[in-house]
mmCIF file of the C-alpha atoms, coordinates in Angstrom:
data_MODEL
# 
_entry.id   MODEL 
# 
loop_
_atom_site.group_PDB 
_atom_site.id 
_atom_site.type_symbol 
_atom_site.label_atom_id 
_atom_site.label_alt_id 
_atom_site.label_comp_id 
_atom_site.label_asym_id 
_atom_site.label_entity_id 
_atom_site.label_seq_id 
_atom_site.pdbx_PDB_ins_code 
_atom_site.Cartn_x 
_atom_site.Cartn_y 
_atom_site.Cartn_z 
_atom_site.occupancy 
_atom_site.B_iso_or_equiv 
_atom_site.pdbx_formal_charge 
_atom_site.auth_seq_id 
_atom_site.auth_comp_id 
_atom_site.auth_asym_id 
_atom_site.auth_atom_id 
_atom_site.pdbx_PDB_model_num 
ATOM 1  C CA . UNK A 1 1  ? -40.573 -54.034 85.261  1.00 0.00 ? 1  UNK A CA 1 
ATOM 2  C CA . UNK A 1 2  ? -41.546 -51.536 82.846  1.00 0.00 ? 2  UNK A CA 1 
ATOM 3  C CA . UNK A 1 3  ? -40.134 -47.574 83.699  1.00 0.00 ? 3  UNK A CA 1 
ATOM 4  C CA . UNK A 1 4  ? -42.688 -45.135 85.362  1.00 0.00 ? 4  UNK A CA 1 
ATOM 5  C CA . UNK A 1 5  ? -42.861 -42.887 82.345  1.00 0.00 ? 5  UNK A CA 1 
ATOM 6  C CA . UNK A 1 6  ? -46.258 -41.765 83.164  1.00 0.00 ? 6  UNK A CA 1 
ATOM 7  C CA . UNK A 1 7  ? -48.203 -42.470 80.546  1.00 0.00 ? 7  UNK A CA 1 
ATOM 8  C CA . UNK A 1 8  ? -50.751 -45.669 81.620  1.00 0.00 ? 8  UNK A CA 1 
ATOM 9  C CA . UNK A 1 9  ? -53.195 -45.838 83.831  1.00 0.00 ? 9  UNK A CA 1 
ATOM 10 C CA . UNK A 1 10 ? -51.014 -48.155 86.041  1.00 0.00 ? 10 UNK A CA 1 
ATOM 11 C CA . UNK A 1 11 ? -48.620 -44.805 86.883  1.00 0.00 ? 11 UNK A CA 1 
ATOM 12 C CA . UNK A 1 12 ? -51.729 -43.120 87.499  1.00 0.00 ? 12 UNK A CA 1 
ATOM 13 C CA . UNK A 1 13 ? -53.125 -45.079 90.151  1.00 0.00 ? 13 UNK A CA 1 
ATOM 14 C CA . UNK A 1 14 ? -49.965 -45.489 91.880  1.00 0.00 ? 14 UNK A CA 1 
ATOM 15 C CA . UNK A 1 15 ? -49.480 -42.114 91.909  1.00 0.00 ? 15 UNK A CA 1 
ATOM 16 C CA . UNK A 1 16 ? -52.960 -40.985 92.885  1.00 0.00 ? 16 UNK A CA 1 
ATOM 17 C CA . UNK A 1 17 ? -53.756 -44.537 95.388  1.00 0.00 ? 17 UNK A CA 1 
ATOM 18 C CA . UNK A 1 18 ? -57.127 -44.976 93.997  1.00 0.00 ? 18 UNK A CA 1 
ATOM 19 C CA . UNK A 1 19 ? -58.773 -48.003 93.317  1.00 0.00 ? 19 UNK A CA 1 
ATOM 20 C CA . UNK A 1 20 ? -60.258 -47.443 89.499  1.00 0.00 ? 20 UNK A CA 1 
ATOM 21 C CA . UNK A 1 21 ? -57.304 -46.317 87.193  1.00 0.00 ? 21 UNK A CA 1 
ATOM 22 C CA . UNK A 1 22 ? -57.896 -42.954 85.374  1.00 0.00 ? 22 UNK A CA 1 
ATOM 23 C CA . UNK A 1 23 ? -58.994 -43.051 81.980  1.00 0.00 ? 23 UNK A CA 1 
ATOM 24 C CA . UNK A 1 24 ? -56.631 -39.967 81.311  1.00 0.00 ? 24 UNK A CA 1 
ATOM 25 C CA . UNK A 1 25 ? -54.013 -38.080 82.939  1.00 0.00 ? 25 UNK A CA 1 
ATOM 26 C CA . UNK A 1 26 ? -55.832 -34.798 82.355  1.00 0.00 ? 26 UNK A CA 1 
ATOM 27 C CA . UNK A 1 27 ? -59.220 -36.066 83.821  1.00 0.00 ? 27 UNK A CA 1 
ATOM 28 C CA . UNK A 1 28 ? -56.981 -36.570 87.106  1.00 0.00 ? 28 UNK A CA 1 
ATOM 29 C CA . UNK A 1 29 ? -55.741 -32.835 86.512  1.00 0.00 ? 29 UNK A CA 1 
ATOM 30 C CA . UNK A 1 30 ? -59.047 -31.424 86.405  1.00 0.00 ? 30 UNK A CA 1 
ATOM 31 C CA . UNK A 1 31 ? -59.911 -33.042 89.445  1.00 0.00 ? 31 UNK A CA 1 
ATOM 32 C CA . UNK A 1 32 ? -57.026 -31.971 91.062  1.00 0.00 ? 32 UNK A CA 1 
ATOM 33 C CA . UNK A 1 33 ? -56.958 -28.556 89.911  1.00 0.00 ? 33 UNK A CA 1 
ATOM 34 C CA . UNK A 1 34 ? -60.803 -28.436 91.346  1.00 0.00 ? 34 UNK A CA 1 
ATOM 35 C CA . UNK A 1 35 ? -59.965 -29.475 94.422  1.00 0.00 ? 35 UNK A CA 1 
ATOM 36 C CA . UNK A 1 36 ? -57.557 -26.682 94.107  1.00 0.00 ? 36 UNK A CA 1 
ATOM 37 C CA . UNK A 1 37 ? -59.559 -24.326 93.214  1.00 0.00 ? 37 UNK A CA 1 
ATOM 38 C CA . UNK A 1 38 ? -62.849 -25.380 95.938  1.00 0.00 ? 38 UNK A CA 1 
ATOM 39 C CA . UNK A 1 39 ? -60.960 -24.423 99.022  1.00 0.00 ? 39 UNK A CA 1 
ATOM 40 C CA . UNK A 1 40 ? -59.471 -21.141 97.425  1.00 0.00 ? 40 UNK A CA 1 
ATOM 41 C CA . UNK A 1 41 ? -62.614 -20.057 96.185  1.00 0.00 ? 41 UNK A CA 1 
ATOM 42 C CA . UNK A 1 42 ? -64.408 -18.883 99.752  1.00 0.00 ? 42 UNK A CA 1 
ATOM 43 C CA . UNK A 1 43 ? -60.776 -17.918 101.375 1.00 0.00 ? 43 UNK A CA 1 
ATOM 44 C CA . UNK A 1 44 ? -60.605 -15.267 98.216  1.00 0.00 ? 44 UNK A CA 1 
ATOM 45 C CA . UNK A 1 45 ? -64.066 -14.227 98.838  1.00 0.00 ? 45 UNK A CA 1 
# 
């Protein structure tokens, strides 16, 4: 068994539990920092 470094799309899908692996760790960062940023955006307002 290879060590979780974090840097395959095998780590990513673990991590995240979705069925397509991400073609890059930042893509998965954008979508989480959007998801972030949704909910935040109308409780600023």
């Amino acid at each position: 068994m290879e060590p979780a470094t974090g840097s395959g799309p095998g780590y990513m899908r673990s991590a995240v539990h979705d069925p397509e692996p991400q073609p890059d760790p930042e893509t998965a960062i954008q979508v989480f920092a959007a998801a972030n940023a949704a909910p935040a955006a109308p409780a600023a307002g």
